[in-house]
C-alpha positions as CSV (number, residue, x, y, z in Angstrom):
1,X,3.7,-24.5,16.1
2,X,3.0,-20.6,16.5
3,X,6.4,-19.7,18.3
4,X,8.2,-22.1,15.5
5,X,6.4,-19.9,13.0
6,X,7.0,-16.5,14.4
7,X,10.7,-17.0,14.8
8,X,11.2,-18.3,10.9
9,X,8.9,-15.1,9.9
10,X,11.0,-12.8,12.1
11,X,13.8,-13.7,9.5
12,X,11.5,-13.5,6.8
13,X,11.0,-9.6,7.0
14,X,14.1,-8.2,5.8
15,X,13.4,-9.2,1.9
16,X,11.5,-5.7,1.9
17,X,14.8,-3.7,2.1
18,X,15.3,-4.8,-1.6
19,X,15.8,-1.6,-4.3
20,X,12.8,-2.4,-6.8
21,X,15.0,-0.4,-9.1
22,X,17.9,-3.1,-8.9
23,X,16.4,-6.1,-11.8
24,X,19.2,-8.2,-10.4
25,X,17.3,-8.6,-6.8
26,X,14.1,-9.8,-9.0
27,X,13.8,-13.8,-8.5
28,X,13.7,-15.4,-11.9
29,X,10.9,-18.0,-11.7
30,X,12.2,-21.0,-12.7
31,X,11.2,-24.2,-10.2
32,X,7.7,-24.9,-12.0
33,X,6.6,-28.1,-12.1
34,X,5.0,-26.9,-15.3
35,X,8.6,-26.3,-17.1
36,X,8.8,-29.8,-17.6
37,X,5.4,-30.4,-19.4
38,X,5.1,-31.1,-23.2
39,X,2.9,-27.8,-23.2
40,X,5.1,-25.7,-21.8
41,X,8.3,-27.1,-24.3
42,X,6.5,-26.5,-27.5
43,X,5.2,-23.4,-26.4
44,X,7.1,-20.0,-27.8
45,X,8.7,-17.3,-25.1
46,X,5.4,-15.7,-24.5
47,X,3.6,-18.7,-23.9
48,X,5.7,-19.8,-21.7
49,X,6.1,-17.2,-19.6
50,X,2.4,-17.0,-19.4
51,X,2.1,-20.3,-18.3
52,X,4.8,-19.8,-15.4
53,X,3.0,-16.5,-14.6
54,X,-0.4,-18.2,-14.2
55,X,0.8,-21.0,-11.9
56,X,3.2,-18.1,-9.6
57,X,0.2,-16.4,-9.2
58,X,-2.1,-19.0,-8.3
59,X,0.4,-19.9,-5.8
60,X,1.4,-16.7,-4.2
61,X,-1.7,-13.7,-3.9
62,X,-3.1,-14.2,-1.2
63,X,-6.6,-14.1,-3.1
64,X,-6.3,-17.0,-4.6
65,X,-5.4,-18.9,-1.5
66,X,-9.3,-20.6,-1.9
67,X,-9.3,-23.4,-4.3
68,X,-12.4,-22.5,-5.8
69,X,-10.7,-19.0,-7.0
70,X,-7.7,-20.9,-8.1
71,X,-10.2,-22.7,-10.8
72,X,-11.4,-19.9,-12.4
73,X,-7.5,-18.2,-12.2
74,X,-6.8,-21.3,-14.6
75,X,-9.6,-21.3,-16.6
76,X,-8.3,-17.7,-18.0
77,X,-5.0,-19.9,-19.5
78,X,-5.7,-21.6,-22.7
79,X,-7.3,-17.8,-24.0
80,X,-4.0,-16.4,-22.6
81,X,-1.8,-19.2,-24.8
82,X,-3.9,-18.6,-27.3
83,X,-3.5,-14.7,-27.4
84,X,0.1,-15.1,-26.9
85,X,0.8,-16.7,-30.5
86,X,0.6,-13.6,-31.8
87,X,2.1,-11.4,-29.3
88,X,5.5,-9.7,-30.9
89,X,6.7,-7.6,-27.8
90,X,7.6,-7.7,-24.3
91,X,5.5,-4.4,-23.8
92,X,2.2,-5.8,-25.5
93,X,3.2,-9.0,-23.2
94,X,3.1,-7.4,-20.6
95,X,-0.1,-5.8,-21.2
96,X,-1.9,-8.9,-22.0
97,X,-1.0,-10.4,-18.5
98,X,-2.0,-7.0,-16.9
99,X,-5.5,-7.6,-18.5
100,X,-5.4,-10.8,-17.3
101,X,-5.0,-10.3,-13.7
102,X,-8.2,-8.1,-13.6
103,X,-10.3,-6.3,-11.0
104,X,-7.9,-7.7,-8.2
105,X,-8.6,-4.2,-6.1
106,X,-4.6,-4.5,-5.9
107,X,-2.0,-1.7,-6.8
108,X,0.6,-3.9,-5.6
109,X,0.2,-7.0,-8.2
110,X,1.3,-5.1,-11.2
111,X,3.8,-5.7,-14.4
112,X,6.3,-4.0,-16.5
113,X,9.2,-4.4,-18.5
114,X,12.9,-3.9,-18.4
115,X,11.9,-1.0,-21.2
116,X,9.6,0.5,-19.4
117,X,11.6,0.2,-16.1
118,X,14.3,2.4,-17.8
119,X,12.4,5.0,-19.2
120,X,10.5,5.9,-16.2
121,X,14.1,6.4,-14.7
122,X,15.2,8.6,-17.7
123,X,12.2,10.8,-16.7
124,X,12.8,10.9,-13.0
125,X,16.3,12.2,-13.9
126,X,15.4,14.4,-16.3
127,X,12.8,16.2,-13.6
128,X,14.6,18.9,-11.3
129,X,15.2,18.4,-7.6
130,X,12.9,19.6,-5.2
131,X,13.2,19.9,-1.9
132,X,10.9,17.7,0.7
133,X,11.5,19.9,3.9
134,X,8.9,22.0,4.6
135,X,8.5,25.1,3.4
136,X,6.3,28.4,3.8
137,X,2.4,28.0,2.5
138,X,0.3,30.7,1.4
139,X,-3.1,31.2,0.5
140,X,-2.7,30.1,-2.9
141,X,-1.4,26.9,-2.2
142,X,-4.2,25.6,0.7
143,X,-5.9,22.4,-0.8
144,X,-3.6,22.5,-4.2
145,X,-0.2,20.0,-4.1
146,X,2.9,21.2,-2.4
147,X,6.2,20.3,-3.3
148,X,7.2,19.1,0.1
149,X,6.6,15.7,1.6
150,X,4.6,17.6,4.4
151,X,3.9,20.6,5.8
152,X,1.5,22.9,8.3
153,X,0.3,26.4,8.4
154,X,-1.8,27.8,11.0
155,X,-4.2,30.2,10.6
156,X,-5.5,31.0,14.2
157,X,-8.1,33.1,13.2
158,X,-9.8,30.2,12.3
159,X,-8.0,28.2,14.6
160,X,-7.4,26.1,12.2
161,X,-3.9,24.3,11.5
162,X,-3.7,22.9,7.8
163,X,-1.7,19.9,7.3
164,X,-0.7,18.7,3.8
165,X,0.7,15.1,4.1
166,X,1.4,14.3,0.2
167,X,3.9,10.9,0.6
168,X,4.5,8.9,3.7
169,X,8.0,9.4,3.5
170,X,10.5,10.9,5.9
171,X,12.3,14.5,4.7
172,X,15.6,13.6,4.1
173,X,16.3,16.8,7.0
174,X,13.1,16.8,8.8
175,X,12.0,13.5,9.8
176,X,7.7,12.9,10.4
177,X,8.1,12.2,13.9
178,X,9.9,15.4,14.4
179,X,7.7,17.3,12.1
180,X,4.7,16.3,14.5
181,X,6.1,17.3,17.3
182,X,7.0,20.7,16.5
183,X,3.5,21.1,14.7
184,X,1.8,20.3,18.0
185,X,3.5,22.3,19.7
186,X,3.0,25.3,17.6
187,X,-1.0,24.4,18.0
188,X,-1.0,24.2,21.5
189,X,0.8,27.7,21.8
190,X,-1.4,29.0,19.4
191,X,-4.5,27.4,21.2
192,X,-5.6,25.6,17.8
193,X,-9.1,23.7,17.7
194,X,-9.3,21.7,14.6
195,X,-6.7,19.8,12.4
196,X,-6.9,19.3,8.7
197,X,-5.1,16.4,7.9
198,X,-5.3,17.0,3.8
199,X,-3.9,13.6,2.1
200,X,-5.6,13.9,-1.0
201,X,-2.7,13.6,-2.9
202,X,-1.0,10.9,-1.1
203,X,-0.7,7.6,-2.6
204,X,1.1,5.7,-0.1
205,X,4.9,4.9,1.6
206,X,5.7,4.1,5.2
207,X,2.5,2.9,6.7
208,X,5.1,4.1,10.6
209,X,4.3,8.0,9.7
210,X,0.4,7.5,9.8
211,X,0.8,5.5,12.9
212,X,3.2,8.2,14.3
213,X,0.4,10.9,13.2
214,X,-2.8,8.4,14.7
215,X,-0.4,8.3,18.1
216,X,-1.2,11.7,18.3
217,X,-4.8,11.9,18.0
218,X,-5.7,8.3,19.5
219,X,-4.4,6.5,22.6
220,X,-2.6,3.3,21.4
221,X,-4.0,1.5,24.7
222,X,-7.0,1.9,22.6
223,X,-6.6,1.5,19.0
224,X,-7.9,-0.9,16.8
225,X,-5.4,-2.1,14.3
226,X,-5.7,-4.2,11.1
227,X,-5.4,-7.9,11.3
228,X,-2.4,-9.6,9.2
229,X,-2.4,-12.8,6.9
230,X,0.1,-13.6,5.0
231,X,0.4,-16.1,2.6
232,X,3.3,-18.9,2.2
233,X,4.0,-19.7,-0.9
234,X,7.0,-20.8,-3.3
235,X,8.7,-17.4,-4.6
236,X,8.3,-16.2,-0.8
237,X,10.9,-19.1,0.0
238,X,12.8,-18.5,-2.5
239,X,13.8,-14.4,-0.9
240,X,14.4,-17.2,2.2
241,X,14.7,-20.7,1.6
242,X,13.7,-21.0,5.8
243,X,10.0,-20.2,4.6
244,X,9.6,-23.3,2.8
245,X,10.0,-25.0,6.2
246,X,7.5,-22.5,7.6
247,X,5.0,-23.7,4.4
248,X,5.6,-27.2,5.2
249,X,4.6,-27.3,9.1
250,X,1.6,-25.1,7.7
251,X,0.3,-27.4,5.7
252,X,1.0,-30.5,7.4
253,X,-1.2,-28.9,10.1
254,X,-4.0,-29.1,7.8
255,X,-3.9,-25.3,6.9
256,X,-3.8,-26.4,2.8
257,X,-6.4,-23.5,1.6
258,X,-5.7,-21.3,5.2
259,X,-3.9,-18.0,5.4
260,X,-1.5,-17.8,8.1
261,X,-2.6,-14.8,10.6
262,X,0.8,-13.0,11.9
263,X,1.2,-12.3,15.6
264,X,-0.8,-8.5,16.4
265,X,2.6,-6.0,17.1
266,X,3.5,-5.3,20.8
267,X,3.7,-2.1,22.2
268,X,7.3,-1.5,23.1
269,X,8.1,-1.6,26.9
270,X,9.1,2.0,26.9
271,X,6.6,3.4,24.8
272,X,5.8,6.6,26.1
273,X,2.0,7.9,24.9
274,X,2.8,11.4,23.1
275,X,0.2,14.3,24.5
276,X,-2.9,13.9,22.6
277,X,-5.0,16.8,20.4
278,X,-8.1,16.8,21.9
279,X,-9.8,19.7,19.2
280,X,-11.2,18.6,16.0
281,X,-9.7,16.4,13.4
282,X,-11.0,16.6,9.7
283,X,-8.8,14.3,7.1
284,X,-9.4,15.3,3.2
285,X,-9.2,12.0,1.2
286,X,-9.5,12.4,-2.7
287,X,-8.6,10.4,-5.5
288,X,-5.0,10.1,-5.1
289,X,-5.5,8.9,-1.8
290,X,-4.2,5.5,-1.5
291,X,-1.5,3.0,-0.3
292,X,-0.7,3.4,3.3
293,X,-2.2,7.0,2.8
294,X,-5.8,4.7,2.6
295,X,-4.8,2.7,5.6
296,X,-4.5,6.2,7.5
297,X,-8.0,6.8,6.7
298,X,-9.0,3.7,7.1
299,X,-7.5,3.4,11.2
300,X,-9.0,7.0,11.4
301,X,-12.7,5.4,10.1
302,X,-12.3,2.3,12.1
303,X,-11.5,4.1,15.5
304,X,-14.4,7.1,15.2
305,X,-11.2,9.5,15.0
306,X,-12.4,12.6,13.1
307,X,-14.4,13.6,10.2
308,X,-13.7,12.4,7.0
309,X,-14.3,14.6,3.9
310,X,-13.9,14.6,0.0
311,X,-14.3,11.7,-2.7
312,X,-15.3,8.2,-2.5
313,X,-12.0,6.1,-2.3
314,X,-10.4,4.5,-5.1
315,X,-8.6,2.3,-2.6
316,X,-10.1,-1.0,-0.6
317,X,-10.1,-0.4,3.4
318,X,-9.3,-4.2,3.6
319,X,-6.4,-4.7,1.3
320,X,-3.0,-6.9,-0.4
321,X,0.1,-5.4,0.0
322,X,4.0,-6.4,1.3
323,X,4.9,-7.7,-2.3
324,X,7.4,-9.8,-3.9
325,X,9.4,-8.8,-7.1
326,X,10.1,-11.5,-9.7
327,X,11.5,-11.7,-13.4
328,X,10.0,-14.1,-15.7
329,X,12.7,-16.0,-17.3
330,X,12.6,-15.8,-21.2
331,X,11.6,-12.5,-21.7
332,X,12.0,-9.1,-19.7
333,X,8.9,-8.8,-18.2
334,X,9.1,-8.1,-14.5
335,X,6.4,-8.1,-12.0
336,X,5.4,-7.7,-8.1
337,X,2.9,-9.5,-6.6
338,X,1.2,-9.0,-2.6
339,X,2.0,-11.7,-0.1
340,X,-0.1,-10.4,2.4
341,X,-3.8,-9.4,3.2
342,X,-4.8,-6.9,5.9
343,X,-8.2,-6.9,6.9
344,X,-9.6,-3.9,8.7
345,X,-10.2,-3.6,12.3
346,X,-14.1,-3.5,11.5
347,X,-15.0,-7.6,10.8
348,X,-18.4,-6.2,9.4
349,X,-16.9,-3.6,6.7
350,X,-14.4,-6.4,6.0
351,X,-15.6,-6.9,2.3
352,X,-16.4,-3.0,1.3
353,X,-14.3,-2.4,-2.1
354,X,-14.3,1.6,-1.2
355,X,-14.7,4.0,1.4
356,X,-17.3,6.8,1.4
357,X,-16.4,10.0,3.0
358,X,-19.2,11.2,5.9
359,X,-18.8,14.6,3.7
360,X,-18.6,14.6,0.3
361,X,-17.0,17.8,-1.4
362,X,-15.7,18.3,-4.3
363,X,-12.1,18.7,-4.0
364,X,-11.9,20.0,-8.0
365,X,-12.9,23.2,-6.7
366,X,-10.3,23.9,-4.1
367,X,-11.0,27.3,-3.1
368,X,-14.8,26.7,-2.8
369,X,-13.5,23.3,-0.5
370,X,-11.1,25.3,1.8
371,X,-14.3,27.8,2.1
372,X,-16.2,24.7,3.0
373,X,-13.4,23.7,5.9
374,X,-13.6,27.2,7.5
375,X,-17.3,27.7,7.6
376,X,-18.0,24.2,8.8
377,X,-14.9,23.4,11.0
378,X,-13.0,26.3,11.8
379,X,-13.9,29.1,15.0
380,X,-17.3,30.5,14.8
């Protein structure tokens, strides 16, 4: 049954490649059993959307996979129909099944609208480009947001190398992994003690450029990674029909209210272990910090790499993520919505909602934090 289910989830991974930005790759939901109820045809556009929206959700997050979650999911409906009489717009839609989905600890189950997806666009255009390679740092920009996606400056003195990691996203010119290695090597010429790792305005991307930074600092022999469920579910198999035979084996092997746990990643046959920075490692977390950006710190936590310093989190070491877009059919509401739970490598913490730095300092004043990092981490 597992090696049946590994090969139909291999195929499985590619929906993620789809452009968010594209509404034509959002699945319209529209194989509900509900659609054919007398409440859902006399209900009006909103309501009927909201009832379609209530039984996708209940059916997909992997929250809700525990029947005794799914009953109080439902028993939010009838004040949604009821709200949704009055409900003129697709925005103020929208909003009402934001409000709905409460304190889910999720940044990844979210709404918008067609409207809404267009103006943000507008505004992106309208913004002038800025480059993400690396660029020169000064004083006067240590602990305050760069333009690039990352960069490094090294202030021996100290011996100190600060490292601003805003978005886990390769430079278009200057991929991560290259990035890394020449920023090593600069610190080993130099004879540098103690990273700072300063993600306090990252909110998230490729999770592979924090485990290309971790590989650095932490032998992969060694490391303790976060464990995988996902959830099968109905608008999964509809990004590939081959899941729904995937759901079907599940289930018939009594796996009804069960999250499926996904096969731990092997280390590839030629993997070679990069040179590892045995000085000190201080990571900055704020409250930007979030997204893969969390699961960085999370890894770095879990594994007793470093020092963590700034703000409590406002993201959940154990987390949902890997989502699914959809459309709601009769109005232009689109959503995305996790598939997937990853639980952190410490079973006992499994539950926290945040992380708490072992420092805190507050990262409002950034010259007075920097001050902090040199006095308490750099050469004495």
């Amino acid at each position: 049954m597992k090696k049946s289910l590994c090969a139909l989830l291999i195929l499985f991974a590619g929906w993620q490649t789809i452009q968010a930005q594209d509404v034509s790759k959002f699945k319209v939901l529209s194989d509900s059993a509900y659609q054919s109820t007398a409440e859902y045809q006399a209900a009006n556009k909103y309501q009927k959307d909201a009832i379609l929206f209530m039984d996708m959700v209940a059916d997909t997050h992997p929250y809700y996979i525990k029947e005794e979650r799914r009953a109080e999911w439902f028993a939010k409906k009838q004040t949604l129909i009821e709200q949704c009489k009055s409900i003129e717009t697709d925005e103020a839609f929208a909003d009402a099944l934001i409000e709905a989905l409460g304190p889910l600890h999720d940044k990844h189950t979210d709404l918008t609208t067609i409207k809404r997806m267009q103006e943000s666009k507008q505004k992106a255009n309208k913004k002038d480009d800025v480059t993400d390679v690396p660029g020169p740092v000064d004083m006067e920009h240590i602990m305050r947001r760069h333009e690039s996606n990352y960069d490094y400056q090294l202030f021996p003195d100290h011996s100190i190398c600060y490292m601003q990691f805003n978005q886990c996203v390769n430079a278009k010119d200057y991929p991560f992994a290259q990035f890394l290695n020449d920023m090593f090597a600069k610190m080993d010429e130099s004879g540098i003690k103690t990273l700072v790792v300063d993600a306090q305005y990252n909110n998230g991307g490729s999770s592979q450029l924090c485990d290309e930074l971790l590989l650095h600092l932490y032998p992969l022999d060694k490391m303790k990674h976060f464990s995988t469920y996902l959830r099968f579910s109905d608008l999964m198999a509809a990004y590939n029909p081959r899941i729904a035979i995937a759901k079907k084996s599940w289930e018939n092997d009594g796996h009804k209210d069960e999250l499926y746990q996904m096969p731990a990643p092997r280390t590839p046959a030629d993997f070679q272990q990069p040179k590892l920075f045995e000085g000190k490692v201080v990571f900055v977390m704020g409250k930007r910090t979030f997204s893969s950006a969390g699961m960085l710190f999370t890894l770095a936590r879990d594994n007793h790499i470093g020092t963590i310093i700034g703000t409590t989190s406002t993201f959940s070491p154990s987390h949902y993520g890997e989502v699914l877009p959809y459309r709601l059919p009769n109005t232009s509401v689109l959503g995305s919505i996790s598939c997937k739970f990853f639980a952190r490598p410490n079973a006992a913490m499994v539950d926290d909602k945040c992380m708490t730095p072992d420092v805190k300092v507050n990262l409002d004043d950034k010259d007075a934090a920097w001050k902090y990092i040199i006095d308490n981490y750099g050469k004495k």
